[in-house]
DRENBALO-839082 format. One record per residue (C-alpha): residue number from 1; residue in one letter; x, y, z. Coordinates in Angstrom, 3 decimals, padded with zeros to 6 digits. Each point is the difference from the previous one (the first is absolute). Example, Ala and Ser with C-alpha at 12.3 -4.5 7.8 and 13.67 -1.06 7.14 Angstrom:
<recs>
<1,A,<012.300,-004.500,007.800>> <2,S,<001.370,003.440,-000.660>> 
</recs>
This chain:
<recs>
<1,X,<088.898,048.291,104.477>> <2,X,<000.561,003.397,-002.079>> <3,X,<-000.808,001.505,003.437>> <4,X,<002.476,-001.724,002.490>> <5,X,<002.141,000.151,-003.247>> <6,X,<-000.258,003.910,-000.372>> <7,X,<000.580,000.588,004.391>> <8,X,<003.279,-002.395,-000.089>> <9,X,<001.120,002.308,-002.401>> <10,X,<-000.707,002.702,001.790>> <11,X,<001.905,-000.732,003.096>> <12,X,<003.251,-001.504,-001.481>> <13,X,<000.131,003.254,-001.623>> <14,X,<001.445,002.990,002.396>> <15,X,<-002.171,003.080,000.070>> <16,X,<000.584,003.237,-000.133>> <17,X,<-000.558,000.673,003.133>> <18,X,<002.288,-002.881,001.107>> <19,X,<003.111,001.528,-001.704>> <20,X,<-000.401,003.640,000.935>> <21,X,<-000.282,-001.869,003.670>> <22,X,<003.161,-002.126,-000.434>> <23,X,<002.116,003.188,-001.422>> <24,X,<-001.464,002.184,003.484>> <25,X,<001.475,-002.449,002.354>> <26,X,<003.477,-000.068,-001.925>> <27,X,<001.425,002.346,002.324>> <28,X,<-002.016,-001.462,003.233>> <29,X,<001.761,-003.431,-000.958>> <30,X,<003.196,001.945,-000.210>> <31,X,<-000.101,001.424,002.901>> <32,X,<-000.974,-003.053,002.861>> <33,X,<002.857,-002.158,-002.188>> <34,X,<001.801,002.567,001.281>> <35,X,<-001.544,000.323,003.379>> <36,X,<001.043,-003.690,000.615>> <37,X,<003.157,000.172,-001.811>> <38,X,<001.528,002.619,002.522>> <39,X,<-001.314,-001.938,002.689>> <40,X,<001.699,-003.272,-000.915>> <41,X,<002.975,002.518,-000.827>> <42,X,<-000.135,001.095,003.609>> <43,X,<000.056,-003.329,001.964>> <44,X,<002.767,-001.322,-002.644>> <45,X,<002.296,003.049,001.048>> <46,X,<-000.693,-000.420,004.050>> <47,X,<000.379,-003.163,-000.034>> <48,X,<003.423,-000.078,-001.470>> <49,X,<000.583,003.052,002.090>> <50,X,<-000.536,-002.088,003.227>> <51,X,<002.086,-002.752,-001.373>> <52,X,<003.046,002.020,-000.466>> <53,X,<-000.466,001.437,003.078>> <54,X,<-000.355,-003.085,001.597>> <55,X,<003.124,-001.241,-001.143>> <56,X,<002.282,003.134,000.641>> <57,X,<-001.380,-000.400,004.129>> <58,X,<001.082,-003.367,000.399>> <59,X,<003.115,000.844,-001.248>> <60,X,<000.604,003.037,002.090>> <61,X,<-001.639,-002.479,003.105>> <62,X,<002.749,-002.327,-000.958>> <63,X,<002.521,002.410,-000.192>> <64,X,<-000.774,001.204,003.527>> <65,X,<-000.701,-002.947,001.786>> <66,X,<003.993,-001.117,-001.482>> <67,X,<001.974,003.423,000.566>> <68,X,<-002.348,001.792,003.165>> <69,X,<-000.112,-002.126,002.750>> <70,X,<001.844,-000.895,003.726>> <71,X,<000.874,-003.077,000.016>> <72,X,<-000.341,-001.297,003.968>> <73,X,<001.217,-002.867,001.652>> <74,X,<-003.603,-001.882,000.453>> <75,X,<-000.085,000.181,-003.570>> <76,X,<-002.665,002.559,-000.101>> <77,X,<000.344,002.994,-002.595>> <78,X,<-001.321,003.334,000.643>> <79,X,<000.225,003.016,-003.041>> <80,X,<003.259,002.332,000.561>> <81,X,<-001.852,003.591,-000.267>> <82,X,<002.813,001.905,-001.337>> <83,X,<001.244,-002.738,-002.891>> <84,X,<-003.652,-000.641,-000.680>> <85,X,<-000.617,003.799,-000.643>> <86,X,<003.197,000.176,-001.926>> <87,X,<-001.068,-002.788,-002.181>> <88,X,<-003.618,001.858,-000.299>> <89,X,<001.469,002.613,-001.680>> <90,X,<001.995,-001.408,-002.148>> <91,X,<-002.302,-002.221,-001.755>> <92,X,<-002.287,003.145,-000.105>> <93,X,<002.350,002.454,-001.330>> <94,X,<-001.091,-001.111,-003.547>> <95,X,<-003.141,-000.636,000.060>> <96,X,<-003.254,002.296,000.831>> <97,X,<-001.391,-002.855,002.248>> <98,X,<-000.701,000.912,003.523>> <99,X,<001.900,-002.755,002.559>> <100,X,<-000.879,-000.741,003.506>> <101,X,<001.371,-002.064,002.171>> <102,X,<-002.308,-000.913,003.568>> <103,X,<001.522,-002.451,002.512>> <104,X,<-002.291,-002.804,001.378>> <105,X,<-001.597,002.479,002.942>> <106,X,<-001.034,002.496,-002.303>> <107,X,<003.080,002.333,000.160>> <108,X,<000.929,001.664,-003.565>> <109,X,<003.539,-000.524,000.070>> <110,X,<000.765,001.918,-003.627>> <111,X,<-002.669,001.769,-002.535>> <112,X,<002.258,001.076,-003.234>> <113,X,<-002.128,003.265,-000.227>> <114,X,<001.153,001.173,003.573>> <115,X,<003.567,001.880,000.006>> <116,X,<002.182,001.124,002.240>> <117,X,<000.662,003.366,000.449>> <118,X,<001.699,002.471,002.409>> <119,X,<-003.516,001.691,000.737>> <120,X,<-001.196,-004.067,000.550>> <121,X,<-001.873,-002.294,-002.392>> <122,X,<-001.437,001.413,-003.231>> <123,X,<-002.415,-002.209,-002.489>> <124,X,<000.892,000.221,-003.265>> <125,X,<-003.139,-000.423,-002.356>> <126,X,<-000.101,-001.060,-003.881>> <127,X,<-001.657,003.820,-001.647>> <128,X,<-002.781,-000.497,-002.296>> <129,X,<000.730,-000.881,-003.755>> <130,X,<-001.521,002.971,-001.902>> <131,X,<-003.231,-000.273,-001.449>> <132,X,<000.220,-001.502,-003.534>> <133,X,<-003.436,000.636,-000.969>> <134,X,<000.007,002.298,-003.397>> <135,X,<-003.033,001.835,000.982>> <136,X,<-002.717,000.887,003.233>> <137,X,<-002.748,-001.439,-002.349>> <138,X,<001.845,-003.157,-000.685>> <139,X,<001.140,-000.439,002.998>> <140,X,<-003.714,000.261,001.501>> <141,X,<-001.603,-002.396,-002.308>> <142,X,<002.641,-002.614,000.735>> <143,X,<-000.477,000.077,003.864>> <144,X,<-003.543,-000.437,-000.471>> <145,X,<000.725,-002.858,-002.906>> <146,X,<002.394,-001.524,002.644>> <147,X,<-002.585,000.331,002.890>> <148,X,<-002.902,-001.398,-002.028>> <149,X,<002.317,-003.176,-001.308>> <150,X,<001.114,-000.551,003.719>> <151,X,<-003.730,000.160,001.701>> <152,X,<-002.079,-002.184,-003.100>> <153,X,<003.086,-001.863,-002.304>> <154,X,<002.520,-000.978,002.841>> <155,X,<001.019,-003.694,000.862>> <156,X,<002.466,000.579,002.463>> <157,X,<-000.890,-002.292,002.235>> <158,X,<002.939,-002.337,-000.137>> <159,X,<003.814,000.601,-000.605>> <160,X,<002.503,-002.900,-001.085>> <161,X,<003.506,000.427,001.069>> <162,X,<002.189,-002.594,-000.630>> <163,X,<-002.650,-002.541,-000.024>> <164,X,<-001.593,001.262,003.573>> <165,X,<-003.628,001.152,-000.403>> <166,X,<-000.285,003.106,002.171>> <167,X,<-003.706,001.383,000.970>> <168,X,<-000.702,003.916,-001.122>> <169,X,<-000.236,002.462,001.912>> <170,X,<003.103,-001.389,001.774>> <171,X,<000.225,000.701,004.304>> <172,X,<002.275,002.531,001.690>> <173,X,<003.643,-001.258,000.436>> <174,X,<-000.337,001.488,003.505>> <175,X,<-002.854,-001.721,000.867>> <176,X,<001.684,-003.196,-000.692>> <177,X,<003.515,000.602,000.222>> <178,X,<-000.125,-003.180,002.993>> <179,X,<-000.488,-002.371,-003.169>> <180,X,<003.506,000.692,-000.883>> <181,X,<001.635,-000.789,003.083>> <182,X,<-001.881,-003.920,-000.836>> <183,X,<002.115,000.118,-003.296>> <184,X,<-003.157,001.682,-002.006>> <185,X,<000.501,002.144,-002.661>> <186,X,<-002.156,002.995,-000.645>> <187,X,<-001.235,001.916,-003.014>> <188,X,<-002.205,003.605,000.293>> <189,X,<-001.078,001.513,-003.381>> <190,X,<-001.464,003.738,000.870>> <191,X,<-002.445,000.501,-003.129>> <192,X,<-002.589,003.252,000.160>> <193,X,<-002.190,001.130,-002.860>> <194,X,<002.232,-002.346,-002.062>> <195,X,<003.434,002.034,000.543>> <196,X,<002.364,-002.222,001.196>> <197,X,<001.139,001.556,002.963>> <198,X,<002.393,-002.196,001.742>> <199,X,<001.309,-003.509,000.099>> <200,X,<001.009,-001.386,003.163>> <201,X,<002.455,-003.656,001.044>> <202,X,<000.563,-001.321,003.170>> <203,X,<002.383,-002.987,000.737>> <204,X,<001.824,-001.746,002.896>> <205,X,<003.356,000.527,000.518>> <206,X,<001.871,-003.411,001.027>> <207,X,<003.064,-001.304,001.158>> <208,X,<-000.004,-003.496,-000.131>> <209,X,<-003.218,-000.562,000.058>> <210,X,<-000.695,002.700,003.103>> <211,X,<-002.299,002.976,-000.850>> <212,X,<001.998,002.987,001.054>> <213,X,<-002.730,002.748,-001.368>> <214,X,<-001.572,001.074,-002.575>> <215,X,<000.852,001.923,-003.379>> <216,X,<-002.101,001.934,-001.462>> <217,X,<000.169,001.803,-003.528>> <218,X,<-002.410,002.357,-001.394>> <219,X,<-000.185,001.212,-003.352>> <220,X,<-001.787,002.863,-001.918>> <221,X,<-000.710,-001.503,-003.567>> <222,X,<-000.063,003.206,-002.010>> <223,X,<000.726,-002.232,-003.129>> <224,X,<-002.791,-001.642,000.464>> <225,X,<-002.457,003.142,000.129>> <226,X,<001.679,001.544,-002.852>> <227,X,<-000.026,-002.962,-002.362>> <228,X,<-003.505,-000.736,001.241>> <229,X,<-000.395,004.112,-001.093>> <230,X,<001.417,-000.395,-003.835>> <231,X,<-002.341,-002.738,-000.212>> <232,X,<-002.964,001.277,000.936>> <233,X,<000.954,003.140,-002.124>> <234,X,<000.129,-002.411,-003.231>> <235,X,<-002.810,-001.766,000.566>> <236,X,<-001.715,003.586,000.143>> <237,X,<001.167,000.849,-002.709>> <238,X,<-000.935,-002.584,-001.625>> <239,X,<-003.509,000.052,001.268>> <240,X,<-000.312,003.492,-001.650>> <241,X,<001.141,-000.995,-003.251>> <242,X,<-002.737,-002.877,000.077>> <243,X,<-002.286,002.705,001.239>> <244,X,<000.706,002.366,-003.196>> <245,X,<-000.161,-003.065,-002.372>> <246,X,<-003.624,-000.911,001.787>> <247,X,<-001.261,003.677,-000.787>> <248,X,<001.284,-000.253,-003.742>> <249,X,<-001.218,-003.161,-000.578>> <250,X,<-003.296,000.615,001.635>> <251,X,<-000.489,003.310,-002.183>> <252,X,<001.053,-001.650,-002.908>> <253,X,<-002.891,-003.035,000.621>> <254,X,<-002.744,002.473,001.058>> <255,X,<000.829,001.868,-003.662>> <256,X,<-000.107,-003.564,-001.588>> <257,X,<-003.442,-000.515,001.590>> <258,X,<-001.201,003.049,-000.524>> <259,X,<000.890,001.111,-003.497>> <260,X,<-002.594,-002.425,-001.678>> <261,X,<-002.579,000.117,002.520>> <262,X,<-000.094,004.391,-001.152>> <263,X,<000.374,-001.046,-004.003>> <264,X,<-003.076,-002.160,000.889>> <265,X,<-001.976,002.118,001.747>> <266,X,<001.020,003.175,-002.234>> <267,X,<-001.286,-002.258,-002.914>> <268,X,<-002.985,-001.439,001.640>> <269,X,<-000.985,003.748,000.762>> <270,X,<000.795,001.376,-003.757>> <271,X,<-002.509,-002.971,-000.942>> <272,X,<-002.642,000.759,002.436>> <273,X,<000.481,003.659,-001.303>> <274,X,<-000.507,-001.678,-003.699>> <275,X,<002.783,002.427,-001.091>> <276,X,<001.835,-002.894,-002.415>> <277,X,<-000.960,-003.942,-001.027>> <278,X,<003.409,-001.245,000.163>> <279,X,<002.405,000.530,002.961>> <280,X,<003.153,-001.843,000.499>> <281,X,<000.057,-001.644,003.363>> 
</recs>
């Protein structure tokens, strides 16, 4: 009974070797928390993203399918190229979303990022935000952060918008742009190495019910990378702070251990040396 007594004891009671173990994987813990915390992070933001977009195309599509079409005598509407690219660039002016506007045989019949110049059509293209990263070194350690949370920690299989489940990694728009003529609408998110890179909505434009093309608005979510950025940032930061506390701590508990183990063996060795009788231990 003393026995069984003696080993329950033993294991309701942490060892040593238990709490130097739980103090090492402080800053592990810390750090997948955090792996899974940006990842969550990341789907929240698309998501919402998408939604927004979502709505602002079917209210351009609306908008069109009202002011930018022929009205004919057999009650069939076509879209009126010049009011329809007049519109285009209106509702683009601002915004930094890219409009495009394709009839129902495939014709682009306005893109906002095409102007018209003397010398012909120019595209205008959004410039890269400047790099926000303090440092080379920080900036490094975060891509490869961001890379290994993408490839082992992400659950981006799934986006909700607006209570429609849509299946990552989403197809091209041009691949299915005939789903729209049907009255579809379609959603592309472009995600690599988990930068978002762009978001992409396509939706029918209708006039009483009669597909008369397709919209299509694409976005480049730089909010979303840079908040996605100052997150990541924190959470390394905070990883090193747990990492700096682990190495104290862990110091600190080998001393603990250690200091009586060399008062004991110092005074077992003065004894077998028989240099005193009494030794305080």
């Amino acid at each position: 009974m003393k026995f069984f007594a003696s080993s329950q004891k033993r294991l309701l009671k942490p060892s040593i070797f238990r709490r130097i173990l739980a103090v090492n994987i402080l800053a592990l813990l810390t750090l997948v928390v955090g792996l899974l915390y940006v990842d969550r992070y990341r789907i929240s933001l698309i998501e919402s993203e998408v939604g927004n977009l979502s709505a602002q195309a079917e209210n351009f599509a609306a908008a069109l399918g009202e002011a930018a079409t022929n009205n004919k005598l057999n009650n069939e509407n076509s879209l009126n190229q010049g009011r329809a690219d007049q519109i285009i660039r209106r509702l683009a002016k601002n915004t930094k979303t890219q409009l495009v506007l394709i009839s129902r045989d495939r014709t682009i019949l306005s893109d906002s990022r095409l102007l018209l110049e003397p010398g012909g059509l120019v595209q205008k293209d959004e410039l890269p935000p400047p790099e926000t990263f303090p440092n080379i070194f920080t900036k490094h350690l975060l891509n490869i952060f961001d890379k290994f949370t993408f490839l082992f920690f992400s659950n981006l299989k799934t986006l909700n918008i607006a209570g429609e489940i849509i299946t990552y990694p989403t197809p091209d728009l041009w691949s299915q742009i005939d789903k729209t003529f049907e009255g579809q609408k379609l959603f592309h998110v472009d995600i690599s190495k988990g930068s978002v890179d762009k978001i992409s909505v396509a939706v029918p434009v209708q006039r009483y019910k009669q597909v008369l093309g397709t919209l299509i608005l694409t976005f480049n979510p730089l909010a979303i990378n840079e908040s996605v950025f100052l997150v990541r940032l924190q959470i390394l930061q905070i990883s090193m702070i747990a990492l700096i506390i682990t190495i104290f701590l862990s110091i600190y508990l080998a001393k603990t251990i250690a200091q009586p183990i060399n008062r004991l063996v110092k005074t077992a060795n003065n004894v077998r040396q028989g240099l005193s009788r009494e030794y305080s231990i």
